[in-house]
C-alpha positions in Angstrom: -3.5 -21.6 3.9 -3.9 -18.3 6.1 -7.0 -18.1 8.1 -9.6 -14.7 6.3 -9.0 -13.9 10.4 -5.0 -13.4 10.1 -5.4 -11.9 6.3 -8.2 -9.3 7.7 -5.4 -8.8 10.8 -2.2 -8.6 8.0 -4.5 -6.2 6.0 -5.3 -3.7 8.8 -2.0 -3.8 10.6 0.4 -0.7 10.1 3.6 -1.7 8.3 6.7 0.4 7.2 6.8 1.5 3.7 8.7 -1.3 2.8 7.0 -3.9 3.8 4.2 -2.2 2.3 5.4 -2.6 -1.2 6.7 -6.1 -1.1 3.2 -7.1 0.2 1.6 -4.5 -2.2 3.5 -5.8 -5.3 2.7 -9.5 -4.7 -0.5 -8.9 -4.3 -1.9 -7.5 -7.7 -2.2 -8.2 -11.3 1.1 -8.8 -13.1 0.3 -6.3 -15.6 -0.9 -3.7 -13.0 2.1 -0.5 -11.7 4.5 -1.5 -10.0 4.9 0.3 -6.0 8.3 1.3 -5.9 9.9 4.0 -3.3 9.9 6.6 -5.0 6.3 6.6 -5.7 5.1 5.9 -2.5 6.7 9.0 -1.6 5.5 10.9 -3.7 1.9 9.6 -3.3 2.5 10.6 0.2 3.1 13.8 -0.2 0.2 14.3 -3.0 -2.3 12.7 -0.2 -1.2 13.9 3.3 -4.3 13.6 4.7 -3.9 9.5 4.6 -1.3 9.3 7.0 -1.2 10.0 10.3 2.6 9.3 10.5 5.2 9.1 7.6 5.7 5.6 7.7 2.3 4.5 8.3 1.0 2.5 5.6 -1.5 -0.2 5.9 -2.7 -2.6 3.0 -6.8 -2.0 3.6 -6.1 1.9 3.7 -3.5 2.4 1.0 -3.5 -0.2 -1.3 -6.7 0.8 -3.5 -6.2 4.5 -3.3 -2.3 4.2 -4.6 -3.6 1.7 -7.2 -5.9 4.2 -8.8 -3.2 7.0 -7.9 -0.5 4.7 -10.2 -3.0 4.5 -13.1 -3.7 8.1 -13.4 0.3 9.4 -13.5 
């Protein structure tokens, strides 16, 4: 079992976009959008503001704002 210490640490830490969306896609509902690439890309580029570099991507920052980002395309 992780410690809420590590998760809280894995949550905040900055990971590449594809480590992003493996974490990102075991981590929600099975009938909730699907990250993929190409929509992380894109979700970049409609929210610039979120990243500081291109392949910045963190789970705490990201991963609610994408999720309602996926719902409404």
């Amino acid at each position: 079992m992780k410690s809420k210490s590590n998760e809280l640490e894995q949550n905040q830490a900055i990971t590449s976009l594809i480590v992003f969306i493996n974490s990102y896609n075991k981590s929600i509902p099975k009938d909730f959008p699907r990250a993929t690439n190409k929509a992380l890309k894109q979700f970049q580029i409609t929210h610039p503001a979120l990243f500081k570099k291109p392949d910045d991507w963190s789970i705490e920052k990201h991963r609610k704002r994408l999720m309602d980002w996926l719902f409404s395309e």
